[in-house]
C-alpha positions, 0 to 999 in steps of 0.5 A, spaced: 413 622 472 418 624 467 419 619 461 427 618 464 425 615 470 421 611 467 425 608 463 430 607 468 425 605 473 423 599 468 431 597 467 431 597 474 425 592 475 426 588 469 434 587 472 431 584 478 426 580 475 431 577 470 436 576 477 430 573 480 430 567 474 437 568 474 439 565 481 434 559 479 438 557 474 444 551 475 450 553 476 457 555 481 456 563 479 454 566 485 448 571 486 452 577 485 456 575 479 449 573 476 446 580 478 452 583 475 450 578 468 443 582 467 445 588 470 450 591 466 447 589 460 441 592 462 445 598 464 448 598 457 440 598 454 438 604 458 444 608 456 443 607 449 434 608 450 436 614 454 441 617 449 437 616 444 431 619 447 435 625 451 442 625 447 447 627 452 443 632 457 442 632 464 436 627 463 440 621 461 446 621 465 440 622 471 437 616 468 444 612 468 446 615 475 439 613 478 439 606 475 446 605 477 444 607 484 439 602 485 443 597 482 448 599 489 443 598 493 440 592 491 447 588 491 449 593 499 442 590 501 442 582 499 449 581 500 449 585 507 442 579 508 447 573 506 452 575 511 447 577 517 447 572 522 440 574 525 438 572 517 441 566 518 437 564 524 430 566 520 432 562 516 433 557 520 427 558 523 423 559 518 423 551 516 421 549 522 421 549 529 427 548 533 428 547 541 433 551 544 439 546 545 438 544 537 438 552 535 444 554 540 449 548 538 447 549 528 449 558 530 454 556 535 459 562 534 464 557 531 460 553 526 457 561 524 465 562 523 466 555 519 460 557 515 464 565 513 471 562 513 467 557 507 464 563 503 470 567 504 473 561 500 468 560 495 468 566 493 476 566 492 477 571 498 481 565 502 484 559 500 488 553 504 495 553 503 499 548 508 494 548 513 494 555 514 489 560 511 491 565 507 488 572 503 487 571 495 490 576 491 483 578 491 482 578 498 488 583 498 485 587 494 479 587 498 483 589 504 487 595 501 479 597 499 477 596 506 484 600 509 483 606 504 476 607 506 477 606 514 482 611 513 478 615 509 473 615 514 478 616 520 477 609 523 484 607 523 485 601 527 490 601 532 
């Protein structure tokens, strides 16, 4: 194996162990700022050992595009998890055994709704004005995103 994989797959490791011990800690900071609060900086600690190590050729920037794509990926698949319904009711499950009736009335569909309107107010998406739900600022942000993607990706919405 060529010495930038290596390099980039050990930043890529020990970004996820730090994560691991990060997510442990006390603290109102969700997961992904967490990841991003070990990530970036072991980010930056690659570019400078792989620059230093290859100056700026192909190898480099080939180190840091990999370690960012890793880093994407990690993120697209654990909060693509945190969302999932079908994870939740693992996770349910996992901590014991439910009877029918129990398991159908915690996954009702309108707790599951309560449960992601919640999460969408934590993380600041949402807030409660007058007794209405409204988007952020940053929830507007997120839907312009979103609406250029879509229409990016010819999935206009009618």
């Amino acid at each position: 194996m060529t010495h930038w994989l290596l390099q980039s797959m050990g930043a890529f490791v020990a970004t996820l162990v730090l994560h691991a011990a990060a997510v442990r800690l006390p603290g109102r900071v969700d997961s992904v700022r967490r990841f991003l609060l070990v990530g970036v900086p072991a980010g930056v600690l690659l570019s400078a050992a792989v620059f230093s190590t290859h100056g700026h050729s192909v190898e480099a920037y080939a180190a840091i595009g990999l370690y960012a794509f890793l880093c994407e990926l990690y993120i697209f698949c654990f909060t693509l998890a945190i969302s999932s319904v079908s994870v939740m009711m693992l996770i349910t499950l996992r901590e014991g055994r439910l009877d029918e009736g129990r398991f159908s009335a915690v996954h009702e569909p309108g707790q599951m709704v309560d449960l992601r309107i919640s999460r969408l107010i934590r993380t600041a998406f949402l807030e409660h004005e007058q007794g209405r739900l409204r988007l952020t600022e940053k929830g507007v942000r997120l839907d312009r995103a979103f609406a250029a993607l879509r229409r990016f990706f010819g999935h206009e919405t009618g």
